[in-house]
C-alpha positions as CSV (number, residue, x, y, z in Angstrom):
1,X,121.8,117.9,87.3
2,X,120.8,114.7,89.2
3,X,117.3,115.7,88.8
4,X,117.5,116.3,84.9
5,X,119.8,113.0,84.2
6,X,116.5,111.3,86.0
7,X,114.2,113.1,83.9
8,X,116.0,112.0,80.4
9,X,115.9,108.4,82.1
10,X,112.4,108.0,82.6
11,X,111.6,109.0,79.0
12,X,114.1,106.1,77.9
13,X,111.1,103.6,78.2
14,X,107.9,103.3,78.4
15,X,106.8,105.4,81.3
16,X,102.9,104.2,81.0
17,X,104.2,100.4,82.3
18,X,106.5,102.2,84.9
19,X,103.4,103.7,86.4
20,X,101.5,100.7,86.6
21,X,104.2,98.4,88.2
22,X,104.7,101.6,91.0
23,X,100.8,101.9,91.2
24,X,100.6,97.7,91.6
25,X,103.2,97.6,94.0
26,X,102.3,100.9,96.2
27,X,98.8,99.5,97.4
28,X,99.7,95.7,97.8
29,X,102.8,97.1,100.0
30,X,100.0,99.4,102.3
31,X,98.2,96.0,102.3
32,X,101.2,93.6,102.7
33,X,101.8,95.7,106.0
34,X,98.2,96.1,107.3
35,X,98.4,93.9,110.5
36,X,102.4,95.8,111.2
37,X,100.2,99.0,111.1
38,X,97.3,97.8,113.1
39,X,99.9,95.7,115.7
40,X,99.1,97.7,118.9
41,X,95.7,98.0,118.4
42,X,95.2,94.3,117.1
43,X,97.9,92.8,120.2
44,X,96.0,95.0,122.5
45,X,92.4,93.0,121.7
46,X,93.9,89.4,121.6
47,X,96.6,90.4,124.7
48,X,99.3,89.0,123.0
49,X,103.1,88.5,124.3
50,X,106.1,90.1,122.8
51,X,107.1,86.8,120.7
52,X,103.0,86.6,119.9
53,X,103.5,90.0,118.6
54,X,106.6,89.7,116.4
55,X,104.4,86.5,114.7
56,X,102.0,88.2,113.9
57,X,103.5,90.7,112.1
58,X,105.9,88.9,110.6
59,X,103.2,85.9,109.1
60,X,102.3,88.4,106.5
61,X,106.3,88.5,105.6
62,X,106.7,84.9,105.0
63,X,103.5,84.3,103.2
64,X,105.1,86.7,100.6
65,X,108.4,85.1,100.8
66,X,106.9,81.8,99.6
67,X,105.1,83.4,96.9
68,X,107.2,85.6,95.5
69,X,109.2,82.1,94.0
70,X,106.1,80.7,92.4
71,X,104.7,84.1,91.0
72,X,108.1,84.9,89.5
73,X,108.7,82.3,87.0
74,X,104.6,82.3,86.3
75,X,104.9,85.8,85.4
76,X,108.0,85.3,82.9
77,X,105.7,82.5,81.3
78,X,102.2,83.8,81.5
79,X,102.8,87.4,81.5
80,X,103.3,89.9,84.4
81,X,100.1,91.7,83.7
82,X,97.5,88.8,83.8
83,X,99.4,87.2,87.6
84,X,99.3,90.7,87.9
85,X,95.7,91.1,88.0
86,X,95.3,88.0,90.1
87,X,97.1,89.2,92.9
88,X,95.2,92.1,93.2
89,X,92.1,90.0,93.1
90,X,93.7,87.7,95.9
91,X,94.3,90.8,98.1
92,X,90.6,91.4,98.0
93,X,89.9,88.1,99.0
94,X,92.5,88.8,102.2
95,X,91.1,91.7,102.9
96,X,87.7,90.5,103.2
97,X,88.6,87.2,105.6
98,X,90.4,90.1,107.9
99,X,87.0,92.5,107.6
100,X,84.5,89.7,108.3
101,X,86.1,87.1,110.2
102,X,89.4,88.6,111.7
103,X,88.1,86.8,115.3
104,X,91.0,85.2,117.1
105,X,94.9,85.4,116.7
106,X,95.3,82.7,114.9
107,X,92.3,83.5,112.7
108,X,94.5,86.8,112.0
109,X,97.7,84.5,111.6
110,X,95.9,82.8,108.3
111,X,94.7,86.3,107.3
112,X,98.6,87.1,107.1
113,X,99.5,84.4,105.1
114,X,97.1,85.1,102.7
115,X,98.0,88.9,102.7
116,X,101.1,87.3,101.8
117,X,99.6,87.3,97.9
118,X,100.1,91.4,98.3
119,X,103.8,91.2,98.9
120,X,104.5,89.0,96.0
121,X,103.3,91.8,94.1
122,X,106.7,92.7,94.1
123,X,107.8,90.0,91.6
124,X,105.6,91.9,89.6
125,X,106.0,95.3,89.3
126,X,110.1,94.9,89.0
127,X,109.7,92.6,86.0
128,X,107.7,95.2,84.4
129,X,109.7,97.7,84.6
130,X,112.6,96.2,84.0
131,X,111.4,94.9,80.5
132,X,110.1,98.6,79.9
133,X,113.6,100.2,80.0
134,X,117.2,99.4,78.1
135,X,119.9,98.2,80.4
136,X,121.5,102.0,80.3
137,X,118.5,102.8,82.7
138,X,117.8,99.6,84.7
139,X,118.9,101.1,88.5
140,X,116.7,104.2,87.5
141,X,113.6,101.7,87.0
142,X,114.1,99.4,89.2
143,X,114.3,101.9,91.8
144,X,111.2,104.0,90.4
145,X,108.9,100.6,90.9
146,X,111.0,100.2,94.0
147,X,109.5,103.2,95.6
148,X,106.3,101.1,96.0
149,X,107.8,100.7,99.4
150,X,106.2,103.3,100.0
151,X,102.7,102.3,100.1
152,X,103.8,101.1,103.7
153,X,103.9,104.3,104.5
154,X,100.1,104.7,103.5
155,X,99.6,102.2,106.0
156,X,101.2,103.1,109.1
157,X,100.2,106.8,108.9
158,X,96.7,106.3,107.8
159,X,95.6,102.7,108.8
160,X,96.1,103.4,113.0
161,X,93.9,106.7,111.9
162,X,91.6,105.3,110.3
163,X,91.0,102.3,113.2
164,X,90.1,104.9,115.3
165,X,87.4,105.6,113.5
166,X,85.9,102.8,111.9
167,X,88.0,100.6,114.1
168,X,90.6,98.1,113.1
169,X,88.5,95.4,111.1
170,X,86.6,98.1,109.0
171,X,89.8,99.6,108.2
172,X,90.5,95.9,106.1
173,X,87.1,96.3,104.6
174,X,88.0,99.8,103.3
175,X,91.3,98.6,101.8
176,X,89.4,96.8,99.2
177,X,88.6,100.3,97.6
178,X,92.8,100.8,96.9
179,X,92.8,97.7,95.1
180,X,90.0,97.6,93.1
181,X,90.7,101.0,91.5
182,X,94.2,100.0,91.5
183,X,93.3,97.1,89.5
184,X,91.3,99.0,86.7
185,X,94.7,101.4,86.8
186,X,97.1,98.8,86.0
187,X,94.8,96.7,83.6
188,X,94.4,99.6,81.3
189,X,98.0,101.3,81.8
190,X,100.1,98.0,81.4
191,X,100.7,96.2,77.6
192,X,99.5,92.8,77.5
193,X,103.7,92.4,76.2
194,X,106.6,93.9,77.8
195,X,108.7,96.8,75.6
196,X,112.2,96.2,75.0
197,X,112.1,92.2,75.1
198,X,108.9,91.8,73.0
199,X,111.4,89.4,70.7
200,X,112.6,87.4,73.6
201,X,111.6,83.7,73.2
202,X,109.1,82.4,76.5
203,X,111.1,79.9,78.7
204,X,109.0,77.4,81.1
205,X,109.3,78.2,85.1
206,X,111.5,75.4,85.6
207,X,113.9,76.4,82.6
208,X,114.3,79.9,84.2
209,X,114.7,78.8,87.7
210,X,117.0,76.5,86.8
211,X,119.0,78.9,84.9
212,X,119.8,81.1,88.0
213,X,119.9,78.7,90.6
214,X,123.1,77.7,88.4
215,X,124.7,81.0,88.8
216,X,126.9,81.6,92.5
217,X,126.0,85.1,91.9
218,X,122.4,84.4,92.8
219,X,122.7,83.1,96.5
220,X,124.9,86.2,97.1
221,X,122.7,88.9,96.0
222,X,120.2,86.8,98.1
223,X,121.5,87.2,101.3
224,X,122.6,90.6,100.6
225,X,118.3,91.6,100.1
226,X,118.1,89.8,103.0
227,X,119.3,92.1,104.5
228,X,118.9,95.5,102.9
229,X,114.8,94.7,102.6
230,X,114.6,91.9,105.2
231,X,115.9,95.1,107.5
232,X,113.7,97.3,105.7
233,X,110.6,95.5,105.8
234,X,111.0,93.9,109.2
235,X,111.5,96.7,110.9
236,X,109.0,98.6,109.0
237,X,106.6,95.7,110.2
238,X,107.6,96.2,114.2
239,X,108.6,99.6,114.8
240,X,104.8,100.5,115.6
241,X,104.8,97.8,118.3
242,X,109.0,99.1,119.7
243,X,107.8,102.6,119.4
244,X,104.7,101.5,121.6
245,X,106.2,99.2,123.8
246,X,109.8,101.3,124.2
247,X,109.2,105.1,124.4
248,X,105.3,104.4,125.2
249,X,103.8,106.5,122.2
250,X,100.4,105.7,121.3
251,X,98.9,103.5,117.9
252,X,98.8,106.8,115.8
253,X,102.2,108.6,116.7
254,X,104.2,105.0,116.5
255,X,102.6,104.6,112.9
256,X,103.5,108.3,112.2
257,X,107.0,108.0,113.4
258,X,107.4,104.6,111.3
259,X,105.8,106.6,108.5
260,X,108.8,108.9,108.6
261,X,111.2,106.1,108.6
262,X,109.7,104.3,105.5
263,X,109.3,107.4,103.8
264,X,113.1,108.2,103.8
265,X,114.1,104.5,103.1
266,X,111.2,104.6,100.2
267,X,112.6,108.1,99.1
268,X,116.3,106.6,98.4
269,X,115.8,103.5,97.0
270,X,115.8,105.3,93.1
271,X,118.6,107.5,94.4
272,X,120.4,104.3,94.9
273,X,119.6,102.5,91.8
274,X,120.6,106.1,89.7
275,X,123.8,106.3,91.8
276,X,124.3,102.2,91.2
277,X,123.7,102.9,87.1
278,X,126.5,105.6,87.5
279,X,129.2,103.9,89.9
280,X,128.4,100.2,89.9
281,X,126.0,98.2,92.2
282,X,129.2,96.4,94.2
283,X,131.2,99.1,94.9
284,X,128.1,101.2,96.9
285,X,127.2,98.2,98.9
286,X,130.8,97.6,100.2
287,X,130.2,101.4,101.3
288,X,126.2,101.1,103.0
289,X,126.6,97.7,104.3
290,X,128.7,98.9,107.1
291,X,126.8,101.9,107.9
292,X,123.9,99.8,108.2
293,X,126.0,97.9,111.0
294,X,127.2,100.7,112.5
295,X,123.8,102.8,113.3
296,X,122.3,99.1,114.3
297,X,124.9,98.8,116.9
298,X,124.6,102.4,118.3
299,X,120.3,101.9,118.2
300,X,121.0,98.4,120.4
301,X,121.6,100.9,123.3
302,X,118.1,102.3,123.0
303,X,118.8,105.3,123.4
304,X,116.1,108.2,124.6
305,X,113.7,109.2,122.3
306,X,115.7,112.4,120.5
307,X,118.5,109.8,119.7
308,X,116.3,107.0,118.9
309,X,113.8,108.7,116.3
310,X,116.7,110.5,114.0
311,X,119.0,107.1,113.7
312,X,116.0,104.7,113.5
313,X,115.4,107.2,110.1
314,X,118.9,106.9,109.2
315,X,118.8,103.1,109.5
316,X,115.9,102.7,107.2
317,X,117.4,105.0,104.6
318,X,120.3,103.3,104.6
319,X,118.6,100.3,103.6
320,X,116.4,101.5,101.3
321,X,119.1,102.7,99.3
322,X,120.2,99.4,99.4
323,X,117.2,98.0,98.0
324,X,117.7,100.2,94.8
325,X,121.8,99.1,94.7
326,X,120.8,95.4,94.6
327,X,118.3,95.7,92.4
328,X,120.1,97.5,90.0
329,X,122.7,94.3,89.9
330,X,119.6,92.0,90.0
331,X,118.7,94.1,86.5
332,X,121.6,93.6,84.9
333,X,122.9,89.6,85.5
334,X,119.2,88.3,85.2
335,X,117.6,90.7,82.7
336,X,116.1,88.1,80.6
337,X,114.5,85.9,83.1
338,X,113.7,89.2,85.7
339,X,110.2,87.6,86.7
340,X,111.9,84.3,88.0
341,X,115.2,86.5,89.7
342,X,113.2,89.2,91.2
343,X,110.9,86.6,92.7
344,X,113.6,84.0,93.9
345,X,116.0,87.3,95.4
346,X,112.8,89.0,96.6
347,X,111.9,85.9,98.6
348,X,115.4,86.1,100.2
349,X,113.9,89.4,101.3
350,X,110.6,88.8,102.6
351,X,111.8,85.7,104.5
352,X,115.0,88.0,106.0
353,X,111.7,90.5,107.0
354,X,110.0,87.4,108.3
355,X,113.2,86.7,110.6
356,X,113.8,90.1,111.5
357,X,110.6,90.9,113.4
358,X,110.4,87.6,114.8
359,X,113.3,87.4,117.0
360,X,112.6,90.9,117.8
361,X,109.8,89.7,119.3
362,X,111.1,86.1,120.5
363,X,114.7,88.2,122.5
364,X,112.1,90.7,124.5
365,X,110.6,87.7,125.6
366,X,113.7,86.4,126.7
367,X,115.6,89.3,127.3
368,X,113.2,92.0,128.3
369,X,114.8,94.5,126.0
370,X,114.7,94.8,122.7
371,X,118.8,95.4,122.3
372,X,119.5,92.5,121.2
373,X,117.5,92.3,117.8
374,X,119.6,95.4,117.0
375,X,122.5,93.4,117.8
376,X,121.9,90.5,115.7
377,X,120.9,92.9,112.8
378,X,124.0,94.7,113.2
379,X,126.1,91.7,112.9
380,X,123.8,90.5,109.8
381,X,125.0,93.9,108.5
382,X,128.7,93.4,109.1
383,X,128.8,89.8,107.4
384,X,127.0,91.3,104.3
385,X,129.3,93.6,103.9
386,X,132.4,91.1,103.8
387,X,130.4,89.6,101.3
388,X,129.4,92.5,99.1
389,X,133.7,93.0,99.2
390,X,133.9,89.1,98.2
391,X,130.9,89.6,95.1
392,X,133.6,92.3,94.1
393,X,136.9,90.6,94.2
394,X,135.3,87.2,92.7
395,X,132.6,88.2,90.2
396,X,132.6,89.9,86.9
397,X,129.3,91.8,86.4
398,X,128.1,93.3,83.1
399,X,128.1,96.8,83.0
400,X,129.7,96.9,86.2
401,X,131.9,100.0,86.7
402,X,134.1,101.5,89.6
403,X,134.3,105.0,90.5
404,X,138.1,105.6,88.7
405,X,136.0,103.9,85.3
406,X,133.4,106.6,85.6
């Protein structure tokens, strides 16, 4: 039943555009999250500390925070396809400073910012698919691109492999492949305009940002992505380097074991987004926010290995189905300026990433144990979810439905 309502979704829209904002954002995530995959291998080389660590990482995070609010509002006025294209060109350009001049750690650090072009990709491919479907099946797309989370499961399962081989800086020159074919994909799959707002007059950046920076709504649904991919992506980032550092597993069974725990979080971000179309966005997060808190709390223990592995899974499912909820309210307030929203709510959420793996790093450092990132994420967790209850009681959404309305 679930399967066939999904099905009947996709055929709504324009599948061809789906495709290329999933394809578009699945190899600029694996990029986005290179260094995260190649953190014990690259920290081992430079012998960096634990709060050297979390930087590193986490540079890669914030350089697509940043971006994500200029590429938004340039895709709404120039078209997602063409910024499109010259993020993927940018990426190539990253790549290439990590193959042939990756040197130092701080020569990596400015490699990470400029990987940072990959994880704006994100104000891409959501904009895209959201202009490809009718509101009836906005969580459904949303969460369809969304699953270009994924790609940073490409990178921690294949990228520690790969360094083996080839080692850590040829593994950045082979990434270039991805995105080249990538971009060919999406050139020739994408429309030069989107499908179901072809009529829709063009607005200037400053118009659209200055539309939703009016809205309350906005700076909630923020803080709530914060969170749900801030967590997501964050921890996606360090758990190569806990896993190492924690239960002493090597550079390719810590990326395989993160590879398990992005793959269910990647997996239930459309599940989310279908369930959000169905119940409302509002009433699911009120529900996963406190999960999320919950699990954080019990991982803050650190437990052994057997506990560990199963709820740092549960944890990142949890917040990938969050990613799909948000989104799906994201789809429906901001619809006709989705390039600038996605960008300005999906900055919240590379900058919550960027947070998230650096006082991981910063609290081992002063700590020696990483419990207390867990901690703070746990409380993180518990204030979003007075808020979601908050966005509920205060805020009218279109299209918004509880569980009695059906």
């Amino acid at each position: 039943m679930f399967l066939r309502e999904g099905l009947r979704g996709l055929r709504a829209g324009h599948w061809p555009s789906l495709l290329g904002a999933w394809l578009h954002f699945e190899v600029s995530c694996m990029v986005w999250l290179l260094i995260g995959a190649l953190g014990v291998v690259i920290a081992a080389e430079f012998e960096l500390s634990a709060t050297q660590k979390g930087f590193l990482v986490a540079v890669p995070l914030l350089g697509g925070a940043m971006l994500r609010i200029v590429v938004g509002p340039f895709a709404d006025q120039f078209g997602a396809k063409n910024v499109g294209l010259a993020i993927l060109g940018l990426e190539v350009v990253a790549l290439l400073l990590g193959w042939l001049y990756g040197t130092s750690y701080f020569h990596m650090l400015g490699t990470g910012l400029i990987l940072g072009f990959a994880g704006a990709s994100f104000a891409i491919a959501l904009p895209i698919a959201s202009q490809a479907y009718p509101l009836a099946h906005q969580g459904l797309a949303m969460g369809v691109a969304g699953v270009g989370n994924s790609g940073i499961l490409l990178a921690t399962f294949f990228a520690p492999r790969l360094a083996e081989v080839v080692g850590w800086h040829g593994t950045f020159g082979l990434m270039v492949v991805p995105v080249l074919v990538t971009a060919l994909a999406f050139y020739c799959l994408v429309p030069d305009k989107p499908g179901f707002l072809q009529a829709q007059a063009k607005i200037g950046p400053s118009q659209s940002l200055g539309s939703i920076l009016q809205q309350p709504l906005m700076y909630w649904l923020c803080f709530l992505y914060a969170v749900t991919f801030g967590g997501f992506v964050g921890l996606s980032s360090f758990l190569p380097i806990f896993f190492h550092d924690q239960y002493q597993l090597d550079m390719v069974a810590a990326g395989t074991m993160t590879g398990l725990c992005v793959l269910a979080g990647s997996l239930a971000r459309p599940i989310g987004g279908h369930l959000a179309d169905r119940f409302g966005g509002v009433w699911l997060l009120q529900a996963v926010f406190p999960l999320i808190a919950m699990v954080s709390f019990i991982l803050s223990s650190l437990l052994p290995p057997g506990w560990a592995f199963p709820l740092t899974i549960t944890v990142l499912l949890l917040l990938g189905f969050g990613n799909g909820v948000v989104f799906q309210v994201v789809s429906l307030r901001f619809h006709g300026v989705m390039g600038t929203a996605s960008g300005f709510v999906g900055a919240a959420g590379g900058l919550g990433g960027f947070f998230l793996a650096s006082w991981f790093g910063i609290l081992k450092d002063l700590t020696e144990t990483y419990a207390g990132g867990f901690v703070v994420f746990g409380v993180l967790s518990g204030v979003a979810a007075v808020c979601a209850v908050r966005v509920q009681r205060s805020l009218k959404l279109p299209i918004e439905r509880s569980p009695e309305e059906g």
